[in-house]
N, C-alpha and C positions, 0 to 999 in steps of 0.2 A: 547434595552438592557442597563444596567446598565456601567457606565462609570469605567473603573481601573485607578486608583489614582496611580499615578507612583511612586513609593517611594524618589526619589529622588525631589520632590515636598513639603514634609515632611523637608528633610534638607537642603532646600534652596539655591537649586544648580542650575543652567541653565538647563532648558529643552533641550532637541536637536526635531529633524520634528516632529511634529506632530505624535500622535500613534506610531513613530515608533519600541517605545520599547515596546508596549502594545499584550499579547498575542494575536491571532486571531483562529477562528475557519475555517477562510476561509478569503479573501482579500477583505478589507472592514466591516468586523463581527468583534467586540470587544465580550470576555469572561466576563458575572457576573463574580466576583468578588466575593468568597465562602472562600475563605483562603488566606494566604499570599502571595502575588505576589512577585517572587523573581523579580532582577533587570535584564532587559532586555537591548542587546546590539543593536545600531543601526544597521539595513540593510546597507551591502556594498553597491557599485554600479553594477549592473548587466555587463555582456560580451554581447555581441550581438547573440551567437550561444547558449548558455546556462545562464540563466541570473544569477546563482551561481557559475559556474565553478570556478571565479577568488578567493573566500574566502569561499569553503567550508568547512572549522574546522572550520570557523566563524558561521556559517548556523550550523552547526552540533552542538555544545554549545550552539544555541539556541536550537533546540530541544531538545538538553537532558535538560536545562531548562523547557520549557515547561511541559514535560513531569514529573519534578517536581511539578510544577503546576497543574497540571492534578490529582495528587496524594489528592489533596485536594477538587478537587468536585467528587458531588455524579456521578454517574454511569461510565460506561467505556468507555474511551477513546485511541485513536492511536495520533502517531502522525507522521506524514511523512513530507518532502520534496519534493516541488511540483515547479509550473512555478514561482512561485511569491514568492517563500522561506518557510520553517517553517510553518504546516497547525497543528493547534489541532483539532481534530475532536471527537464527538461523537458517539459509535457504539453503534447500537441498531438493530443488525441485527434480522429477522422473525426466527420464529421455521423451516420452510421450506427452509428457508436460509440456515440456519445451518443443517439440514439433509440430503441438498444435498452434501454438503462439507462430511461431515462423508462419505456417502456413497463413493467419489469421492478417499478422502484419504485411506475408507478401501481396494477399488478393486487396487487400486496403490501399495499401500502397499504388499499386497500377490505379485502382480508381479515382482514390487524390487527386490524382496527375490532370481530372478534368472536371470532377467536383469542387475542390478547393486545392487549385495551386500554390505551392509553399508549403502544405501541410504534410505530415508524417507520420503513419503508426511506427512507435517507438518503446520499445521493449527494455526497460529501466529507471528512465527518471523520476525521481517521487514526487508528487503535487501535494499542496499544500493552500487552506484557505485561515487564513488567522481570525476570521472573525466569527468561525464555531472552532475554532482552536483545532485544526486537525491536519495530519501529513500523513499520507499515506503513498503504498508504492506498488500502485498496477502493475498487474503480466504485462499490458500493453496501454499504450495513450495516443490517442491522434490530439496532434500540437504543431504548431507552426515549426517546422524544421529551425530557424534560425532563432528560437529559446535554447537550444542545444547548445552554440557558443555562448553565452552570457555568462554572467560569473554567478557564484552559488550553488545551493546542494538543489533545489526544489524549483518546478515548474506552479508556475500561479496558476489556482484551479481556475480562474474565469477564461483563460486563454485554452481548457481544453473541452478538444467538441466531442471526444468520446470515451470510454477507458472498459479494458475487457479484463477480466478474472475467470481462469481458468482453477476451478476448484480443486483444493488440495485431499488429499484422503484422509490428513493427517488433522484439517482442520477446517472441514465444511461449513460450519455454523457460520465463519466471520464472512465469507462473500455475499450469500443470504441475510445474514443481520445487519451490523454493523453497518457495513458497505454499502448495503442497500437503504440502508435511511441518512449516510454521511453522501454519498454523491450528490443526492438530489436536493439538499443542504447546500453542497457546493456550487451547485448549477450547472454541472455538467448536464447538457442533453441527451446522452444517449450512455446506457449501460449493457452490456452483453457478460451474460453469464451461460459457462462451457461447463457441462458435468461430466469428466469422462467416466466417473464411479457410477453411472445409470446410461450414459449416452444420450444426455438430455440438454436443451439449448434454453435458455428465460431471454428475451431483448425486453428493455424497460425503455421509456421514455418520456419526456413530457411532465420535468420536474416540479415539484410544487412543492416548497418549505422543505420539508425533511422524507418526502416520496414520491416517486414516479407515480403520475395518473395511468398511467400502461403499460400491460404486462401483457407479451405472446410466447406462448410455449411450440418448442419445436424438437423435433428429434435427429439424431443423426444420421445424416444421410440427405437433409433437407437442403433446399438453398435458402438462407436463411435474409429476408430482409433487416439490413441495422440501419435507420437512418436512410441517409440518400445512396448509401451502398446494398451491396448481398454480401452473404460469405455461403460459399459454398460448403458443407461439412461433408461430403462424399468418402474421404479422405481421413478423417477424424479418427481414433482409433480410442476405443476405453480401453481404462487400465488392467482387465481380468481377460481383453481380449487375445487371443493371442497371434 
């Protein structure tokens, strides 16, 4: 990939490490270079239990950087807070991708309406808990409808009661890793993971530090209990299906 010219290169100022102000798309991946790269701040030193915990306003200004950044190339991007800090990523979810999510968010939604009024499966907003240093941005989040108006990039994970990831083909490992010992970290209750690449359903629940005490396996076509709802998967379509 094309190299980013640090700006501070330009005014003839001391570099600091290597790349370390250079956006990334993941640890090791430099971003082409499409518009103007604001100025990037060094990475702290990591803690040994969370390697952002000790300067996450620091971590967190670089992503709202970034995601300035991201304003200037073509298609759409997230940007989250992962093991190694600060990720720009590229979305390019499938069409099936995205109609299980619809489906997921419409049957959640009618149920709301008499489990927990005010609340909303909601398809975008990133959550974020700053005290394991982390920002991440579900296919889906049940959240108080009225966090949606407040000012900000990020919904606070203790306000959410559930959040669905719909597995990418492109990058299976992070819903099952990563995700699955960072939610329950955050205190989210209830985790549902969708596989269209097998047609396979995981619901977790019943967090404790950094893991769900409970895991139920279901296949597609089930009606699946999450929590105090179902989701019906009758409907569901894998991605080889045709």
């Amino acid at each position: 990939m094309a190299r980013l010219q640090d700006p501070r290169d330009r005014r003839g100022h001391q570099r600091g490490p290597a790349h370390a102000d250079r956006p990334r798309t993941g640890p090791g991946e430099l971003i082409p270079r499409r518009g103007p790269a604001p100025a990037m701040t060094q990475a702290p030193t990591p803690s040994p239990a969370y390697p952002w915990t000790m300067d996450y306003a620091r971590m967190r200004a670089l992503a709202k950087e970034l995601g300035a950044y991201a304003e200037h190339l073509e298609g759409a991007w997230s940007v989250e807070i992962g093991p190694s800090g600060p990720i720009l990523a590229m979305m390019c979810p499938s069409k099936r991708h995205e109609g299980t999510i619809r489906r997921i968010c419409k049957q959640l939604d009618e149920q709301l309406l008499s489990t927990h009024p005010g609340y909303i499966c909601a398809n975008g907003p990133e959550i974020e808990h700053p005290a394991i240093g982390r920002m991440r941005r579900p296919d889906a989040v049940v959240i108080p409808e009225s966090v949606l108006d407040e000012e900000g990039l990020a919904v606070d994970a203790t306000q959410v009661l559930a959040v669905i990831e719909i597995v990418s083909p492109s990058n299976p490992g992070n819903d099952y890793g990563e995700k699955l010992s960072e939610y329950p970290a955050m205190g989210i209750p209830h985790y549902l993971i969708v596989d269209p690449r097998t047609g396979t359903i995981e619901v977790h629940s019943d967090p404790c530090k950094n893991r769900y005490s409970r895991k139920e396996p279901y296949i597609f076509g089930d009606c699946v209990p999450f929590g105090p709802w179902s989701v019906e998967t009758s409907e569901f379509r894998r991605y080889s299906q045709p």
